[in-house]
N, C-alpha and C positions, 0 to 999 in steps of 0.2 A: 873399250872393246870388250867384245863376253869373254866370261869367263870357260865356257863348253863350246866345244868343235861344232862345224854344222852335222844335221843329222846325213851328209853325204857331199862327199869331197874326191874333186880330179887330180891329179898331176899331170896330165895335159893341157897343155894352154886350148886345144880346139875345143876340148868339151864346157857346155853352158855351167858346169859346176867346179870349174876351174877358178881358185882366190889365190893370187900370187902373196897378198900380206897374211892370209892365213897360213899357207906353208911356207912362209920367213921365220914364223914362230916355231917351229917345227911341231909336228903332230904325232904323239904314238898310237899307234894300234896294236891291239891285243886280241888276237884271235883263238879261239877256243884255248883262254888261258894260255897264251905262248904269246909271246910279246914278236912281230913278224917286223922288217924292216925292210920288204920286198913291195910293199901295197903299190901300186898304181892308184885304185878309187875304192872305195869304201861306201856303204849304203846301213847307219846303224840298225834303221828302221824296217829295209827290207831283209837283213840281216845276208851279207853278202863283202867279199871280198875281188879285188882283182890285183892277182900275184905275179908279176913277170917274171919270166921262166928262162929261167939262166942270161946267157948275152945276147940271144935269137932276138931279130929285128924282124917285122913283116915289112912288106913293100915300099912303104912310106916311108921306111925310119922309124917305127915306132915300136917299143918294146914287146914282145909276145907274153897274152898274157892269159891265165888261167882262171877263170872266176868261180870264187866256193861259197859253200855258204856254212852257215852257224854265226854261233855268239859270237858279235863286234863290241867290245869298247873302245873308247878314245880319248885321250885327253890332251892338251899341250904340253909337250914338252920343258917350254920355258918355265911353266908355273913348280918346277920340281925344282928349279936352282933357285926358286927364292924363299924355300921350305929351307 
């Protein structure tokens, strides 16, 4: 498996950019320096976040979410426990 996140990652199973073994590993994001633990999707390369916004559900059941943009990094999680 790589070692780097893809360049854009869902937490929705409906979305095409949805990898359930990638987020088993767990994923951090950092956004404009502040390390965020709210993301929904991520885009490193359009540079853009999507942050659900408190417990608000839309219609479907799905979380409400706010999407920003600025500097994204990303890394796995996993690879800091074996540092």
């Amino acid at each position: 498996m790589s070692d780097t996140p893809p360049d854009r990652l869902c937490a929705s199973p409906d979305s095409p950019f949805y990898n359930e073994e990638l987020l088993s590993r767990g994923v951090g994001v950092r956004f404009k320096g502040e390390e965020k633990t709210t993301v929904e999707e991520y885009c490193v390369s359009e540079g853009w976040v999507r942050l659900s916004v408190g417990k608000t559900m839309d219609r479907k059941g799905r979380p409400m979410t706010l999407k920003v943009t600025g500097p994204v990094e990303v890394w796995f999680k996993d690879d800091n426990a074996d540092a």
